[in-house]
N, C-alpha and C positions, 0 to 999 in steps of 0.2 A: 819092417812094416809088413802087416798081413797082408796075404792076398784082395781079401776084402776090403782093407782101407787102400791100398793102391789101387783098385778098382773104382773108391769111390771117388778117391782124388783127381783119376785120370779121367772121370765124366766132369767134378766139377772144374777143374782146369780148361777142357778143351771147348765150355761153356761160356769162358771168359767173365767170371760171374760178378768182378767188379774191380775196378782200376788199382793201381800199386796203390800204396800209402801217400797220401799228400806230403808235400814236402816236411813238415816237420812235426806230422804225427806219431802221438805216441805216451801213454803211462805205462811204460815199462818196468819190469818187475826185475831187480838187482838181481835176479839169479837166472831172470834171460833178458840180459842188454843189447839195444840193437847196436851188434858190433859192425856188421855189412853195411849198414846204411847210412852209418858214421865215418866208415872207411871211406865207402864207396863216394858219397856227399860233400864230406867236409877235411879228409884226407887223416882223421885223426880218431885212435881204436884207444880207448881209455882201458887200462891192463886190470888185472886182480886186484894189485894194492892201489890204487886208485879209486876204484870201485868201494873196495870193503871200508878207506877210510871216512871216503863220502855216508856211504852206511852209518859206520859208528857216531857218525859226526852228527848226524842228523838225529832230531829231537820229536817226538810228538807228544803234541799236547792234550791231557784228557779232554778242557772244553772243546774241542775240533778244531785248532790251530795247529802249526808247525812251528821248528827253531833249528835252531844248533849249534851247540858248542862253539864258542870263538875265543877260548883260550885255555892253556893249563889247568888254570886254576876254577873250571866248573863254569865258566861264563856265557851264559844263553843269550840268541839274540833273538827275537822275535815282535811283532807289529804289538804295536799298542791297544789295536782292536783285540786282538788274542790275549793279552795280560790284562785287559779293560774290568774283568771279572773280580783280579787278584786289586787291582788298584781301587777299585769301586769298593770291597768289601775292610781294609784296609782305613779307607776315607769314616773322614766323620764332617757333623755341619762344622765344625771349627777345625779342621784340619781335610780341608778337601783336595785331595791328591788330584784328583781328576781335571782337574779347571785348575792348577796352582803349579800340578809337574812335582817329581821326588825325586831327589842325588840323594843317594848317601855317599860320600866321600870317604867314608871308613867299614872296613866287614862288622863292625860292632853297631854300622846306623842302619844295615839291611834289614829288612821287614819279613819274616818271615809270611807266605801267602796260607790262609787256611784250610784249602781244600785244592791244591795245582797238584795234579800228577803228570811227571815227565817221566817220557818212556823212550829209549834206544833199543833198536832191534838190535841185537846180536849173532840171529842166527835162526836157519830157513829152513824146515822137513817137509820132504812132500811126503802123505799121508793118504793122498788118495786112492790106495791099495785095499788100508786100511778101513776106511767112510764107506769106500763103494762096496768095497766085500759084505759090511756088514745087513746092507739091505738085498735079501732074496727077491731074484724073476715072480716067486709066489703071492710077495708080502701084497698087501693092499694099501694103501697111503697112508692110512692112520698106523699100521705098524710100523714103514718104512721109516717114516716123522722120525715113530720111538726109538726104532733101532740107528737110526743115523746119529741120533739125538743123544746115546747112550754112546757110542763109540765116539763121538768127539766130545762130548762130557772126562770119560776115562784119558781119552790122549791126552789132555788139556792136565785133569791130575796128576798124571802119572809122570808130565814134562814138570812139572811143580816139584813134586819129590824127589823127584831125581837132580833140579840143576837149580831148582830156587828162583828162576827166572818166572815171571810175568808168562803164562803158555796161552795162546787163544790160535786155533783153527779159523783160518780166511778161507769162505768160499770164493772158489775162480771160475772163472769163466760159467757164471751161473751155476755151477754144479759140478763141470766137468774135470777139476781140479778141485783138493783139497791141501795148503798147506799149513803146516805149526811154524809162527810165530813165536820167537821166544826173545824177550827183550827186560831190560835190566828197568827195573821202576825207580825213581826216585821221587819222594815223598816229603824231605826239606826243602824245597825251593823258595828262594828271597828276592823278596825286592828291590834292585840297584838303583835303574836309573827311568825314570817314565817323563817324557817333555809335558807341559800343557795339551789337555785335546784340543786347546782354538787352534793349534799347529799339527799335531796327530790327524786331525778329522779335519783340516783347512774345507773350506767348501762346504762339510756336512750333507745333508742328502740330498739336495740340488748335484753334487759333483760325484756322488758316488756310481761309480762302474761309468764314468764318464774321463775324456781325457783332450786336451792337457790339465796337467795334476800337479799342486803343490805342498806333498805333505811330506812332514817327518812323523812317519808313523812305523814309529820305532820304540822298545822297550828292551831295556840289560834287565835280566835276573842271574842269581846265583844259585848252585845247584852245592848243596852239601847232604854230606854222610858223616854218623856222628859228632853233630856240633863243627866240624870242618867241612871246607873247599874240598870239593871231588877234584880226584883225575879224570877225567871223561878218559873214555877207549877211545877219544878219535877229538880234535879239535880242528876247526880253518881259520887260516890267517884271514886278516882284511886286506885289500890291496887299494891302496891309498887313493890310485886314480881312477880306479872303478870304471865300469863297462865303457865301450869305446862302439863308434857306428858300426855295425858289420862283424864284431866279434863273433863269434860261436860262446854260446854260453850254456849252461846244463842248470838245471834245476830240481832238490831234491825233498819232498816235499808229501804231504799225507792227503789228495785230492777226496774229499768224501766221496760221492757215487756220479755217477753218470749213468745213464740208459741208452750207450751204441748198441750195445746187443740184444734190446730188445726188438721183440718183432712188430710188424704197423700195427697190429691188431692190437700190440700191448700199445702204441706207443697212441693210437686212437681213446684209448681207456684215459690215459691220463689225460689227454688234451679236451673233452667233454663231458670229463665225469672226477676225476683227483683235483687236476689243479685249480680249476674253478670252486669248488670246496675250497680248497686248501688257501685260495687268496682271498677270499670272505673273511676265513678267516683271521689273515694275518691283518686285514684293513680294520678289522673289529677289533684287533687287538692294539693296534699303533691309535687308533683313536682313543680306545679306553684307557692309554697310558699317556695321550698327551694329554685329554682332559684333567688325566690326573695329576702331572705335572705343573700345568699352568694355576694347580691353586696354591703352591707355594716355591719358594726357591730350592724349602728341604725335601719336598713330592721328587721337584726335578731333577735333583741328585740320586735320590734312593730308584728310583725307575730308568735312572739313565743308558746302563745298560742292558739293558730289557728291551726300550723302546730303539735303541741303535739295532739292538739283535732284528728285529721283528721288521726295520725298516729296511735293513737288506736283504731279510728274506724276501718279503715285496718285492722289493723293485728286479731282484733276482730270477724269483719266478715267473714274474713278467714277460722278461727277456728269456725265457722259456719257453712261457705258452707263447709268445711269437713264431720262435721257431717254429712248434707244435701247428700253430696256425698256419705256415708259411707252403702253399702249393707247391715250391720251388723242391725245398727240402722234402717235404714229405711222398714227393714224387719220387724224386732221387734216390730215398729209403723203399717206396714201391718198387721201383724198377731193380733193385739190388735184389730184394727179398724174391721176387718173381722167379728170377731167373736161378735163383738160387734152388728154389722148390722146381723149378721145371729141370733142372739138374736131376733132382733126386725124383722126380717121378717119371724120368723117362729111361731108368731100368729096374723092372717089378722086386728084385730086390733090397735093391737102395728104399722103394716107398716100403716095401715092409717094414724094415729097420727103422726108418727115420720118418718117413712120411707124416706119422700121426702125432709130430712134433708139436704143429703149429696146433691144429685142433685141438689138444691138449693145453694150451698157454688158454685159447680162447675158452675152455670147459672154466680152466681155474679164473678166469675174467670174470665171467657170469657169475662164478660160486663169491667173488670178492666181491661185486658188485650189489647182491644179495644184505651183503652183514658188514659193506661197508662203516656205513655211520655209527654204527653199534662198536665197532671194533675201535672205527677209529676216538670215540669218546667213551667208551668204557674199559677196554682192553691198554689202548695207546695213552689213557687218562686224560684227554682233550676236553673230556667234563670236568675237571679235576684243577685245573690250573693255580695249584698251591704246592710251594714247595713241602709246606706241614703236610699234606697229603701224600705226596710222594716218599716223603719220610714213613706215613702211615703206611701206605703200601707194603714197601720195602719190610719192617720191622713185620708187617702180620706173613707176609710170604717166605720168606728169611725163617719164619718159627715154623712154617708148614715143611718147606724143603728139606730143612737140616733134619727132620726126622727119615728122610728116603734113603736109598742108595744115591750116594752120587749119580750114578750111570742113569737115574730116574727122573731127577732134579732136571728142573726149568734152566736154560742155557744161563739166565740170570745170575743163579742163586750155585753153580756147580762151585767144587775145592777152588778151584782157579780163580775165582770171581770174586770171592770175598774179603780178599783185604782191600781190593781198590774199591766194594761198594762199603765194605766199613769206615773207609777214610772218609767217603762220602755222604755217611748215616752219621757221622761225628764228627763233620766238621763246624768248624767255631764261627762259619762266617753269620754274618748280621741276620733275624729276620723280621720283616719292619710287617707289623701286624697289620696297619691301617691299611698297607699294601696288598697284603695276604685277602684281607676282606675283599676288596674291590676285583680283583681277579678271580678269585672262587665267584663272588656271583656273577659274574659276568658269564665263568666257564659254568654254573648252573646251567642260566638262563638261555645259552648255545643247547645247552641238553634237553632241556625244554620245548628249545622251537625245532630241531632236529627231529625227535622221537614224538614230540607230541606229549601232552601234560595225563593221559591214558596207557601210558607207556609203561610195565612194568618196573624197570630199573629208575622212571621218572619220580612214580609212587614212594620206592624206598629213600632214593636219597634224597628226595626235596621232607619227607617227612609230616605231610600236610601245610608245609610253607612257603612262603616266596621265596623264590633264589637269595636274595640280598637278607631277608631273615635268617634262613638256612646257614649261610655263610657267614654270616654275625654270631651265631650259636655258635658254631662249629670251631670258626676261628678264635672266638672268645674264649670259649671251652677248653682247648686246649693246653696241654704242655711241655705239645713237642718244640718250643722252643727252644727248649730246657737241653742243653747238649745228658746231663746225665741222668733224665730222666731216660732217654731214649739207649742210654748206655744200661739202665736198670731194666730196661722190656726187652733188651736184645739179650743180656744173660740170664735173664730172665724165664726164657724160650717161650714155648705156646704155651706152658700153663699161666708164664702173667698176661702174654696175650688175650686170653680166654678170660681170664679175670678182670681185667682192664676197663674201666668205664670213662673213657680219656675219648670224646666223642670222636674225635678223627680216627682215633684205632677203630671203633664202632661202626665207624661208617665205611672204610676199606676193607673191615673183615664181614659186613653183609655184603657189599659190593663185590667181593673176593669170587664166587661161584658164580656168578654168572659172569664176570669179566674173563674164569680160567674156561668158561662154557665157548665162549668164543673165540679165545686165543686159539685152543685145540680144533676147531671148524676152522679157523684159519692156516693153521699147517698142515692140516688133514687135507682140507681142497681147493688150497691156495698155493702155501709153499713148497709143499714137495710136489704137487705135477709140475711147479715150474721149474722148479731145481731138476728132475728128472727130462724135463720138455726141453730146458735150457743147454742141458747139460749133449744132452743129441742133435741136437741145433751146432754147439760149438764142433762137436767132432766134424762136421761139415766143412766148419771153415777150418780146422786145423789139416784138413785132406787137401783144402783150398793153399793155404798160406803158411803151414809149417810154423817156423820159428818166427816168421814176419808178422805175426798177432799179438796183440796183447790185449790183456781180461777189461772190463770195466772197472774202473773207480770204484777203492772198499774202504778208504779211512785207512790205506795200508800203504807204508813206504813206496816210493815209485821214480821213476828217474826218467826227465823230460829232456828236450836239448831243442837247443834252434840259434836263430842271428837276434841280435841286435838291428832294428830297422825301424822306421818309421813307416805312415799309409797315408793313403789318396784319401779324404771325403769330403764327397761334394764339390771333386772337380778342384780341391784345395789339399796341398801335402800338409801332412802333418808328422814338424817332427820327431826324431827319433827322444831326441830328451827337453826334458825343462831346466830353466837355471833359477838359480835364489832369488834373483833380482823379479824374478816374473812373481811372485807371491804379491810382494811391495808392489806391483803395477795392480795385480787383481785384486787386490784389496782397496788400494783406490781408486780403481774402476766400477766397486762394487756399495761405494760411501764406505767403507768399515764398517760394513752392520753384519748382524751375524747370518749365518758362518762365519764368513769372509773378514773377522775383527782377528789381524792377527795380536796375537799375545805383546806384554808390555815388554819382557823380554829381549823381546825380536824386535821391537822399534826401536829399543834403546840400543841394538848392537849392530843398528843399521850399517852406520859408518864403519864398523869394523872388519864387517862381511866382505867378501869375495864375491858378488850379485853375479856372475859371470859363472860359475863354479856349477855344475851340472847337480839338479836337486832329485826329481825324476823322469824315470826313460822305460818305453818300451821294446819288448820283445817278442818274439815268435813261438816260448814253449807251448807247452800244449796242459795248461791248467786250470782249476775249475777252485770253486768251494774249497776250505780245508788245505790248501794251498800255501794262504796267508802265513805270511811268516816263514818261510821255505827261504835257503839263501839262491841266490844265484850267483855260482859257479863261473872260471875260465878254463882251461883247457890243464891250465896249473894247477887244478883244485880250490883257488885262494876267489875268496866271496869278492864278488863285484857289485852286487845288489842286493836288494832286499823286498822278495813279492808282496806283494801289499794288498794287488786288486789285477780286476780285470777290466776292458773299459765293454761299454754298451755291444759291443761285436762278439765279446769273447764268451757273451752270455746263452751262445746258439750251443757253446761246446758240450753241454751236457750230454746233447745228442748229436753233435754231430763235427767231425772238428773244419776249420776251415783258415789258411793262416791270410785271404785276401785285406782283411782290414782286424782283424779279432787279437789284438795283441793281451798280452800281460804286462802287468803295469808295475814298478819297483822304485824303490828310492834308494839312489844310486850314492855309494861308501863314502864319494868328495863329496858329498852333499850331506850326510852323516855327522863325519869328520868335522867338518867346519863348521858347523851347527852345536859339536859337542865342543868344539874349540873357543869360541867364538863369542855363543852366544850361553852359554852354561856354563863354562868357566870347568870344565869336566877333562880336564889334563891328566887325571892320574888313568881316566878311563880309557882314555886315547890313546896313552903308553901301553894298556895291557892289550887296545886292540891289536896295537902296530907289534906285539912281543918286544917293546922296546923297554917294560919295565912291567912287575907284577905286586899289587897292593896287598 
């Protein structure tokens, strides 16, 4: 340690600048597990091969879900919400998986999905030698951006060439770390086993991130390479009686983002100026898709996952901006942050180094706040709401990038990026035009009353027309449907792009320069002073708390741990698990109307059931978003559960953790089991979970 960091540690230490870790926080990063506070807490330090086989074992999913290997022969276990994408696109009106449930009973009746990429990390570089060197004390932001931009461009290629793996660079700790990720893709994934959603989604959005909870929201796929079953690097057993009150249990799992380490200033920005946007939004979208649903049975199928997506984010964000709202908490983040800066300005050299941290986050606030709307609808495509458009996107930028240097190219479009976005430019899943229409003007007509119908970029894309004209043309016009039409424009490169009179290409490649006009003001005086602002902020707490830290939420592998427990609300315990029998009670407690209709399945195997048999149970990790589908772990490595959700408490975590009522919610393996036993008649699947037999 330098002189200067033990100096800085030793002011913010003797400052007391903010209480140990709560009892069982923590997204720890598998290559710093907290081993002391596992010893220290619960008497049990999980070794190397424990560690690396949980790693391998563990699955992530491109749509932002989690899984993991649970047997030999390639078999994923992951929520039904997470495969909801592969099952929906799979379905048809006469064969609707979704509302009906799918067994294949044989490897020859799996479904293959046509766009699921499944990814196991392998293996951890730190790089941040390399990221930070490349930007000079001299450079200005807009060079920094480039040069950052170029160095993890090249790392990312050069982990490609060399080892064939998946490479992508994760910022940490806002900036102050960089590591390579390198993780094995797989790109045949099949469809096993999926239940009905009246059972998957029990409740529906009345119950969601609400608890007590009775769902099987649960899906098996299979994971092959060449026409066959994978050996995964790493599998976990089920363990038949699954989580117990009071156990220690670990959870391993891909959490999207969180905002602990941002500062009040930032955390002020989101709470009356992002998220309020951002829930407009999502309510203008959940109506535009029930509307659209309630005009037929085939509307409500084709939108159904769309409108599930949109209504979690709601109710999500919600339970966010509450926090955000919350005097209690935002105090509590005051008074941390304060003293944290009175730390570093009460020695003139610590405020030299570090001081103009915060002012810096506030500079890029004001510049974000500026070209917010702009960015967020023409850069983020929020005017755009067509997946044809996104394809259009993609194939005009795709033709610009491949003519640069790698080291030049858009984070998007680098060597590294491109087989998982061409899986994604050619994949086969459905697209329902009538759909496409209703969403483009919809996302018109947002761009409209956002910018105003004076607005230059309003003038180009609406084209002298109504939103709902515009997008009748548009989407008419097209044919990017056509998987190999899109396969003809991408080898195509830019000269058939340029040629092209295919009006969605048309209309992303005039939109193209003023969308990359504000991408670039956005990294110029948004992301890199925070990445540079953020990144001296963390060194702070790293003088603070050593190894006792860990980064925010990135979509990146991460390992939780806590008990098995139930919570007090409202003066009423509640407990730690649910049994099967309680479904049957809330469903006629509720008439059987929907949600609450459970499937014909499940009443006919009434009698057969175990109603006593624990169905699901909460716990104390520490999870968010991106989560779902994570197993949960015992001490033995072997899965006890299965993360699903979180209930109304756990929704403060984004910002803040707190384990007094805020649990994680799972559907526990006897509940699984007996379900696949019982009422599915799925015995050969039960053999290969228990390793008692493999199909």
């Amino acid at each position: 340690m330098s002189k200067f960091v033990a100096r800085l540690a030793a002011v913010v230490l003797t400052v007391l600048l903010t209480p140990a870790l709560r009892a069982d926080e923590g997204m720890w990063l598998f290559t710093h597990p907290p081993q002391r506070l596992l010893r220290e807490r619960y008497g049990f330090e999980p070794d190397a091969k424990w560690l690396e086989r949980l790693q391998r074992a563990s699955v992530r999913f491109n749509n932002g879900g989690s899984g993991s290997f649970v047997s030999p022969r390639g078999l994923v276990m992951t929520n039904h919400h997470v495969g909801l994408d592969c099952i929906q696109h799979l379905s048809t009106a006469e064969k609707d998986y979704v509302r009906d449930g799918f067994h294949a009973r044989r490897l020859e009746e799996e479904k293959a999905c046509p766009e699921l990429e499944l990814n196991v990390l392998i293996s951890i570089e730190d790089v941040t030698a390399r990221v930070q060197g490349a930007v000079k004390p001299e450079m200005g932001a807009e060079e920094a951006a480039k040069a950052r931009r170029a160095a993890i461009n090249e790392i990312e290629k050069e982990s490609l060439e060399k080892t064939g793996l998946r490479s992508d660079v994760v910022t940490l700790y806002g900036g102050a770390w960089y590591h390579l990720y390198r993780s094995k893709r797989y790109t045949d994934v099949r469809l096993v086993f999926a239940p009905e959603k009246a059972i998957a989604f029990f409740g529906g959005d009345p119950d969601n991130f609400e608890y007590p909870r009775y769902n099987l929201d649960v899906t098996f796929f299979r994971v092959y390479e060449n026409g066959r079953p994978v050996e995964p690097p790493a599998w976990l057993r089920l363990n038949p009686q699954g989580a117990s009150e009071g156990e220690l249990v670990f959870v391993s799992g891909h959490p999207g983002r969180t905002e602990r380490l941002r500062t009040l200033e930032h955390l002020k920005f989101y709470r009356d100026f992002v998220y309020p946007a951002l829930l407009d939004l999502l309510r203008r979208r959940e109506v535009l898709l029930r509307t659209y649903s309630e005009k037929s049975a085939e509307n409500a199928r084709r939108a159904l996952e769309e409108l599930f997506g949109y209504q979690n984010s709601r109710k999500a964000r919600l339970g966010i901006l509450a926090g955000l709202q919350d005097p209690a908490l935002m105090g509590r983040k005051a008074e941390r942050e304060e003293r944290l800066r009175e730390a570093v300005r009460s020695k003139p050299e610590l405020e030299r180094n570090y001081g103009d941290a915060w002012r810096q986050v506030e500079a890029s606030l004001e510049a974000h706040r500026k070209i917010y709307h702009e960015h967020f609808l023409l850069e983020r495509g929020q005017a755009f709401n067509s997946r044809l458009f996104s394809i259009a996107r993609h194939l005009v930028r795709l033709a610009e990038e491949r003519r640069k240097p790698n080291a030049e190219r858009l984070r998007d479009y680098g060597e590294a990026q491109l087989e998982s976005l061409k899986q994604e430019l050619f994949s086969e899943a459905p697209v329902y035009a009538d759909l496409e229409t209703v969403k483009l003007a919809d996302s018109l007509s947002l761009l409209a009353e956002r910018l105003g119908f004076d607005h230059e970029a309003v003038r180009l894309v609406l084209a002298g027309k109504s939103p709902a004209e515009r997008a009748a043309e548009l989407v008419g016009g097209t044919k990017l449907a056509e998987v190999g039409v899109r396969r003809a424009l991408e080898a195509g490169g830019l000269e058939a792009i340029e040629a092209s009179r295919d009006p969605m290409i048309e209309l992303a490649r005039a939109v193209d320069p003023l969308a990359r006009r504000l991408r670039a003001a956005y990294e110029r005086d948004v992301e890199e002073p925070q990445r540079q602002a953020y990144a001296k902020i963390a060194e702070v707490g790293f003088a603070a708390f050593g190894a006792h830290t860990y980064p925010d939420a990135t979509f990146t592998l991460r390992l939780a741990f806590g008990v098995v427990k139930g919570y007090t609300e409202q003066g009423r315990p509640i407990s730690w698990r649910t049994q099967i029998g309680g479904a049957f009670e809330r469903a006629e407690a509720q008439g059987h109307r929907e949600p609450f209709a459970l499937p014909e399945s499940w009443k006919k195997a009434r009698q057969r059931l175990d109603l006593s048999v624990p169905f699901n149970f909460v716990s104390t990790p520490d999870i968010i978003g991106g989560n779902s589908g994570s197993p949960v772990v015992n001490r033995a490595g072997e899965v006890v559960g299965l993360i699903f959700d979180g209930n109304i408490h756990s929704l403060v975590l984004d910002l803040m953790y707190t384990d007094e009522q805020a649990r994680a919610v799972s559907v526990h393996t006897a509940g699984i089991l007996e379900a696949l036993r019982k009422v599915y008649d799925a015995q050969g699947l039960v053999a290969e979970l228990l390793g008692t037999k493999t199909r």
